[in-house]
C-alpha positions in Angstrom: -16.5 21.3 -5.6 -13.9 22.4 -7.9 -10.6 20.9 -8.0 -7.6 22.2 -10.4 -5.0 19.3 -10.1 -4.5 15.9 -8.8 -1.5 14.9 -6.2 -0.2 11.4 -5.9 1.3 11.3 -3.1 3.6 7.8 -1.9 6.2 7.0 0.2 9.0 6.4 -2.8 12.4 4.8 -3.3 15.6 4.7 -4.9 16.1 3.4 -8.2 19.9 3.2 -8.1 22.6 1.6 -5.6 23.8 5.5 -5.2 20.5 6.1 -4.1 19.9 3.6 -1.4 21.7 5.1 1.7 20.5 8.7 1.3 17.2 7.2 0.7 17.5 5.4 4.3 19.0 8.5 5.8 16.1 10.4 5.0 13.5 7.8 5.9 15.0 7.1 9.2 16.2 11.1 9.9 15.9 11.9 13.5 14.7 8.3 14.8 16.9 6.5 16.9 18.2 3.3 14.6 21.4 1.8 14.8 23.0 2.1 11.2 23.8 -1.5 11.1 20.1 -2.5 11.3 20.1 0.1 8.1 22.6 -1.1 5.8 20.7 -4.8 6.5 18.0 -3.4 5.2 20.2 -1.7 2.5 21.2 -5.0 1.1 17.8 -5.6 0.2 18.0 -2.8 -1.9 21.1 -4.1 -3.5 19.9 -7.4 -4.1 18.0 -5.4 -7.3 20.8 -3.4 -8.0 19.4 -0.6 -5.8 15.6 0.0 -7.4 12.6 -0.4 -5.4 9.6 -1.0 -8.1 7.8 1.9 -6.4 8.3 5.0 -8.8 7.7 2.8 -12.2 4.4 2.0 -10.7 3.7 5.5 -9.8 4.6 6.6 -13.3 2.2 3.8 -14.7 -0.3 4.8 -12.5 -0.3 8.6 -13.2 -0.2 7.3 -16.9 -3.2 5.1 -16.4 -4.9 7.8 -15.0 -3.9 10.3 -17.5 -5.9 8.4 -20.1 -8.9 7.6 -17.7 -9.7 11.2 -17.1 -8.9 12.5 -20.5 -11.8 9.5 -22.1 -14.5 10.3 -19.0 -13.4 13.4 -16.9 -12.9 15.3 -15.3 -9.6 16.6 -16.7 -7.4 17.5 -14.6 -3.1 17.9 -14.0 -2.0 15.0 -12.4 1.7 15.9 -10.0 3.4 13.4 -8.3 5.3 13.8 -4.8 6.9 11.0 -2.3 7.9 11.6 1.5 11.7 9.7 1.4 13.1 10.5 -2.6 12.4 12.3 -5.7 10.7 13.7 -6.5 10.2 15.2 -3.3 6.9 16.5 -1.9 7.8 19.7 -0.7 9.6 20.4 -4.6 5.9 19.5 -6.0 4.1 21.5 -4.1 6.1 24.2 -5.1 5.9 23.8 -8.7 1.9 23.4 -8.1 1.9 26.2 -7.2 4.4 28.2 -9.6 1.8 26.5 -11.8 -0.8 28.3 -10.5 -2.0 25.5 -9.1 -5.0 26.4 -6.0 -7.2 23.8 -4.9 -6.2 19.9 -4.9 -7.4 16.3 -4.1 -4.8 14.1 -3.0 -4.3 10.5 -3.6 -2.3 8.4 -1.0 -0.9 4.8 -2.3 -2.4 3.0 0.8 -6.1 1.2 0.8 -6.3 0.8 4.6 -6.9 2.9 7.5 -4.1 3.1 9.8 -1.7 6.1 11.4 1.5 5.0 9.0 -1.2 4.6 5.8 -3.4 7.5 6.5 -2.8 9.8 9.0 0.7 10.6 8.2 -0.3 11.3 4.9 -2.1 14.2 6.0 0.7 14.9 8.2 3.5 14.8 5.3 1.1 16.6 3.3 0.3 19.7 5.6 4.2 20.0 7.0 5.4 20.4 3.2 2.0 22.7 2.2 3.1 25.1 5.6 7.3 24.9 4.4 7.0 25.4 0.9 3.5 26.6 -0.6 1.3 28.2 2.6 -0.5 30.6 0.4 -3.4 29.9 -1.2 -2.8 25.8 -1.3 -5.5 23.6 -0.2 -5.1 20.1 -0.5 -8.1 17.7 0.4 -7.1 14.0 0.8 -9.2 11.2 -1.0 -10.8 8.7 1.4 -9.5 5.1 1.7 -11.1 2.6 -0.3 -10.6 -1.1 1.0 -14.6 -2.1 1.1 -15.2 0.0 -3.0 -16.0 -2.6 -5.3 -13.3 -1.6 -8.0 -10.5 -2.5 -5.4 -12.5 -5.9 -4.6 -12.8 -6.3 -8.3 -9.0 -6.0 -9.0 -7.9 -7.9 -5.7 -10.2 -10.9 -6.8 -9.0 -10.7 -10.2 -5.4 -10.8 -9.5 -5.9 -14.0 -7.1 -8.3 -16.0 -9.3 -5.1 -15.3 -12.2 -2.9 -16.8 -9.8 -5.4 -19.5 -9.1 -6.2 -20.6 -12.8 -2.0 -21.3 -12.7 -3.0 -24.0 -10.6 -3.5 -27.5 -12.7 -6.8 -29.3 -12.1 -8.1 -29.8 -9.0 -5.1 -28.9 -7.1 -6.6 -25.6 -7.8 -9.8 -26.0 -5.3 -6.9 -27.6 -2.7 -4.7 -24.5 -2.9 -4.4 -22.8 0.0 -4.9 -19.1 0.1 -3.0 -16.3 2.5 -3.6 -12.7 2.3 -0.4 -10.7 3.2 -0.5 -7.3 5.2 2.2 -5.4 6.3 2.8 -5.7 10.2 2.4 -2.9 12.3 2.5 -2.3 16.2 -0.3 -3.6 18.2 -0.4 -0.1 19.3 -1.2 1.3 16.4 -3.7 -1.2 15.2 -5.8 0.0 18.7 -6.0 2.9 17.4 -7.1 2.1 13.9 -9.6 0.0 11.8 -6.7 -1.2 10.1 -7.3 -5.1 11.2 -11.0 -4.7 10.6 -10.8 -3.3 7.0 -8.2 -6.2 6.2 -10.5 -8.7 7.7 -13.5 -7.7 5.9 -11.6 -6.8 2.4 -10.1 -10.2 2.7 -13.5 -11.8 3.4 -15.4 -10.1 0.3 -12.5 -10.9 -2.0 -12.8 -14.4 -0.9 -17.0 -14.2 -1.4 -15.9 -13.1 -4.8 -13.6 -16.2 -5.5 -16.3 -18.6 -4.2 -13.8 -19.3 -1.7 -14.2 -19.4 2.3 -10.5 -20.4 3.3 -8.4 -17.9 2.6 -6.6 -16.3 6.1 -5.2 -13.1 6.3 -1.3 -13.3 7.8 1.2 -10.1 7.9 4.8 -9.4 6.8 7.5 -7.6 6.9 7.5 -6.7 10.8 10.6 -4.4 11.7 10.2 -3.5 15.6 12.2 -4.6 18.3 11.4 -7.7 19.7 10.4 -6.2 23.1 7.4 -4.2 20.8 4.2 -6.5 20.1 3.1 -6.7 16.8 0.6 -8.1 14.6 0.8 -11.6 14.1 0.7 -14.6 12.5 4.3 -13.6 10.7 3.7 -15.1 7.1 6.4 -17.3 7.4 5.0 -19.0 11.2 1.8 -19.2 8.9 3.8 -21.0 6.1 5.3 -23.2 8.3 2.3 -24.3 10.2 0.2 -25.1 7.3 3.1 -27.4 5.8 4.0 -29.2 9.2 -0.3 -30.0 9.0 0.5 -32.1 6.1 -1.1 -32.2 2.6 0.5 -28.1 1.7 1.2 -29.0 -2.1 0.1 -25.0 -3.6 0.3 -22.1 -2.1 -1.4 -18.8 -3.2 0.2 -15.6 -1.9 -2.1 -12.8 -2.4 -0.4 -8.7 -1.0 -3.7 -7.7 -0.8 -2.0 -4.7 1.8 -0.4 -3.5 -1.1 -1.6 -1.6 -3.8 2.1 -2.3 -6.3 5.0 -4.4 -5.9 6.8 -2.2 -3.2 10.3 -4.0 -1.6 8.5 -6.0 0.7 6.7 -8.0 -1.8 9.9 -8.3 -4.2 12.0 -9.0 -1.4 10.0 -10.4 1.7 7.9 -12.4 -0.8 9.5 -13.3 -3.7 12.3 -13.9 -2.2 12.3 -14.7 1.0 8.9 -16.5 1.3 9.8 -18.0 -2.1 13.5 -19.4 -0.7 11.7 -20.9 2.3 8.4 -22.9 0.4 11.1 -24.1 -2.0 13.2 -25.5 1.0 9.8 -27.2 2.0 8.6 -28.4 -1.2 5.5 -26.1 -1.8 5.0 -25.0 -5.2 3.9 -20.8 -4.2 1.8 -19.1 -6.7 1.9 -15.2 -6.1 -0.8 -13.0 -6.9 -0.5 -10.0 -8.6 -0.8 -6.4 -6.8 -3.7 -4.2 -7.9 -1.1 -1.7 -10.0 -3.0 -0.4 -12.6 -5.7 -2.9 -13.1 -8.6 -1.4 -15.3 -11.1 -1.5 -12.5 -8.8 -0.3 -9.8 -8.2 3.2 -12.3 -11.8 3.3 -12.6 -12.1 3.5 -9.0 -9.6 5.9 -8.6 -12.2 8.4 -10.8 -15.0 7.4 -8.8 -12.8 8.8 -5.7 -12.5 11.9 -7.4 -16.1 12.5 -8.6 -17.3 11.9 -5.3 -15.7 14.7 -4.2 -16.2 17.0 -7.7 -19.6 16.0 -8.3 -21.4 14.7 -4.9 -21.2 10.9 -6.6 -22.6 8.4 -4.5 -20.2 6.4 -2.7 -19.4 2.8 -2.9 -18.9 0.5 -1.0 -19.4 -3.5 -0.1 -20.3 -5.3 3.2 -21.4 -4.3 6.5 -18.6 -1.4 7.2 -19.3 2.3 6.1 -16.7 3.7 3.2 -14.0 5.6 4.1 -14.3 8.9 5.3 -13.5 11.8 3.2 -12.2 13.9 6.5 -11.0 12.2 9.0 -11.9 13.1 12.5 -9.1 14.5 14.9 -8.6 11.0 16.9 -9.0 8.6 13.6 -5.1 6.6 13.2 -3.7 8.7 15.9 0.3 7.9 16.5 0.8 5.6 19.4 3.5 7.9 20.3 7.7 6.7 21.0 9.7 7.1 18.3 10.3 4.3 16.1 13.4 2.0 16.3 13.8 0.7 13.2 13.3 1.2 9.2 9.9 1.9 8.2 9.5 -0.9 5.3 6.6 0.8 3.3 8.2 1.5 -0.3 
């Protein structure tokens, strides 16, 4: 099938203190949170001067990709739209199409199946496609990719970097825990979201030579009355030190595909603060971001679609689906309650 632009589409953030409230405010528009629990999570913001890493990694990535489809094809536009800040989705979807812009494949920042990484994508993307460019727009959504071998490439690669920081042996005794962003039990019962996780972290850990890394989550911002997925990273932290014999730690985001808040703030900060305050030296992987073979993969998304390429994918589940069926990630329903942390 023919396709006449690419669309990244991500969740975005501010990249100035002026920017950080009306950021929030649009994130959290018609959800029932009390603004103090916003500016809290405001001052995370401010603690780097109001700039989430998000948009510099989407510019690198659009770059990277730039220069992988020029060298191997196919060519093609690459536009660039986020749900919470500029640029907008709705504004790029109109200039697609003042482009002349027709048919599209879209690319969401998020590896793993789930209703807040997938299937509000599709959402986001079809409210702004009906508001601002209903005629003659059709966007098709790239599948998720946690099980391809060019993520599993680029996750391994990033941990085994922060592993060889390691000196000598102490490298073999390092413990290993794959970070996640939380989400409501709810959500996860209506998702493969733990499975993919389990099985991504699993083949990454095959690819180390490793069997001991576990997977933990972060970053939880429900009330405490909502279950969500557990073990917290910090619990995790804690348990493995009060053990004994937790000298090095390896933190590996392997929910993330760039170094969104969460990992600047929840991890390297937060996470860092508390295994200084118990002695553990913490060694943080890398995110994917624009390592060589994750770009790579990206084009073997798109040929799939353009070209009927095979696709790839490692270990016992199938790859991602390239349209999801009606009840795949479905909301749990209830408004939410407090700040989505995804940027």
């Amino acid at each position: 099938m023919t396709y006449d632009a690419l669309l990244i589409v991500s969740f975005g953030g501010p990249e100035r203190r002026e920017d950080v409230i009306p950021f929030l405010e649009n994130v959290l528009r018609g959800r029932n949170v009390p603004r103090e629990r916003m500016l809290e999570v405001a001052e995370h913001y401010y603690h780097f001067e109001g700039r989430s890493p998000i948009n510099d990694h989407n510019r690198a990535l659009i770059a990277a990709l730039e220069k992988e489809l020029e060298a191997g094809g196919p060519r093609m536009p690459i536009y660039w739209g986020n749900r919470n800040w500029h640029p907008l989705l709705g504004n790029t979807l109109r200039r697609m199409r003042a482009d002349g812009v027709g048919r599209v494949l879209a690319l969401a920042t998020s590896a793993f199946g789930s209703y807040s990484g997938c299937r509000q994508y599709l959402e986001n993307i079809e409210r702004a496609r009906e508001e601002c460019a209903p005629d003659g727009l059709e966007i098709h959504k790239l599948r998720t990719f946690h099980n391809h071998p060019g993520f599993l490439e680029a996750m391994a690669d990033r941990v085994r970097a922060a592993l060889e920081q390691i000196p000598g042996e102490r490298s073999s005794r390092a413990r290993i825990l794959f970070t996640a962003h939380s989400i409501p039990q709810s959500m996860a019962a209506v998702s493969p979201y733990v499975a993919q996780l389990e099985e991504c972290r699993h083949l990454v850990c095959e690819m180390l030579g490793r069997s001991d890394g576990t997977l933990v989550y972060q970053s939880r911002s429900g009330p405490p009355s909502q279950p969500w997925l557990e073990p917290d990273i910090a619990d995790a932290v804690r348990k493995l030190h009060s053990q004994g014999g937790l000298e090095d730690l390896v933190v590996a985001p392997i929910g993330f595909l760039c170094d969104h808040m969460e990992v600047v703030y929840d991890l390297d900060t937060e996470i860092a603060e508390l295994c200084g305050q118990l002695g553990v030296n913490l060694f943080r992987a890398p995110t994917v971001g624009v390592h060589p073979a994750f770009i790579s993969m990206i084009r073997e998304l798109i040929l799939e679609r353009t070209e009927g390429a095979p696709q790839r994918a490692a270990g016992r589940m199938s790859a991602g689906c390239d349209f999801c069926p009606d009840d795949c990630c479905v909301s749990p329903g209830g408004p939410r309650t407090s700040p989505p942390r995804s940027n």
